[in-house]
N, C-alpha and C positions, 0 to 999 in steps of 0.2 A: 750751432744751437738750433736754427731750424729744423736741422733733419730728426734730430731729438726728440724735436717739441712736438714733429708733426703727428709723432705714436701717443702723444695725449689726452686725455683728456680736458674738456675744461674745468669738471671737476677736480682733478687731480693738478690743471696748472693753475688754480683759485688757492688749491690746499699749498703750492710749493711757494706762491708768492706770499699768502702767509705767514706760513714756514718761517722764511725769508725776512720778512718785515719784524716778526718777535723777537727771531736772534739778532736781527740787527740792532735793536733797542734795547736789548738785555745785557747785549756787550757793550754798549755805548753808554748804559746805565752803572754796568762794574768798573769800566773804564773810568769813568770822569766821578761819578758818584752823587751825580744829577740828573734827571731826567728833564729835558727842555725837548718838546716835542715843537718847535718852530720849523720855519723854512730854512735858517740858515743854520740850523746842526743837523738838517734829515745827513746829506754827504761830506764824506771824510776830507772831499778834499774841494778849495773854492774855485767856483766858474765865473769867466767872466763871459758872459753869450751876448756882450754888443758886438757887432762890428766895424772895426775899421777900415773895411778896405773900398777904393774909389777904382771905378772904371770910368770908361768914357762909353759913349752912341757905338762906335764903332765896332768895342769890342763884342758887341753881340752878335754881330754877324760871327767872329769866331766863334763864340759860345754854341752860338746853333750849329756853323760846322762840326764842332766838336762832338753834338747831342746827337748828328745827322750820323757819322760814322762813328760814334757809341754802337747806334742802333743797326747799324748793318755790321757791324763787325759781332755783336752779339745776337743775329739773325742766322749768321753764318756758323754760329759755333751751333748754334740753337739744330740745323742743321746736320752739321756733320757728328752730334750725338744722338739724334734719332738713325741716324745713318748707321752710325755705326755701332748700335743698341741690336737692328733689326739685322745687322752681319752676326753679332754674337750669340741673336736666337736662332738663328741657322744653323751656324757652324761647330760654336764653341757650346753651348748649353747640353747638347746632347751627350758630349764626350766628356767625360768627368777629370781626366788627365789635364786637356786642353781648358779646364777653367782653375787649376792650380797654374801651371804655366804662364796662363793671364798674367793669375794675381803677382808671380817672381818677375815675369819683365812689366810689371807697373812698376813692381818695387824697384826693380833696376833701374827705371827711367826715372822715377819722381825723386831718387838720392842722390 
């Protein structure tokens, strides 16, 4: 959805969340054959956003481990696609064969 949205405007993403907010009310208006504009009929389906869940002191020391090597492991990818961004404006960009080829062994690897 990001890479979508980023060719937007925000005009045009103002008009699609409107868009969006009318049909959702017009269907939900044919649907049921009431309109009740509250908080607890905007979504179809119920949340429940407390939480339950308990840790202890300790576990934040993992928690930070975990946030520590998030961020170097997502350093290193960060990395190795600029990397290898600036091998394909070398190599492959200029030869029109070699950016087809790309695309079949992406496709071969990502199935």
């Amino acid at each position: 959805l990001e890479e979508a949205i980023s060719f937007f405007t925000s005009k045009m993403i103002s008009r699609v969340y409107l868009t969006c907010a009318v049909a959702y009310y017009a269907l939900y208006f044919l649907e049921d054959g009431s309109a009740r504009f509250d908080s607890s009929s905007f979504t179809e389906f119920q949340l429940d956003l407390t939480c339950h869940i308990s840790y202890y002191a300790q576990d934040i020391f993992w928690f930070a481990i975990l946030g520590c090597l998030g961020g170097i492991l997502g350093s290193i990818f960060n990395l190795l696609v600029v990397n290898w961004t600036k091998l394909r404006i070398k190599f492959v960009n200029p030869k029109g064969y070699l950016r087809v080829l790309e695309g079949v062994v992406m496709v071969l690897i990502t199935t």
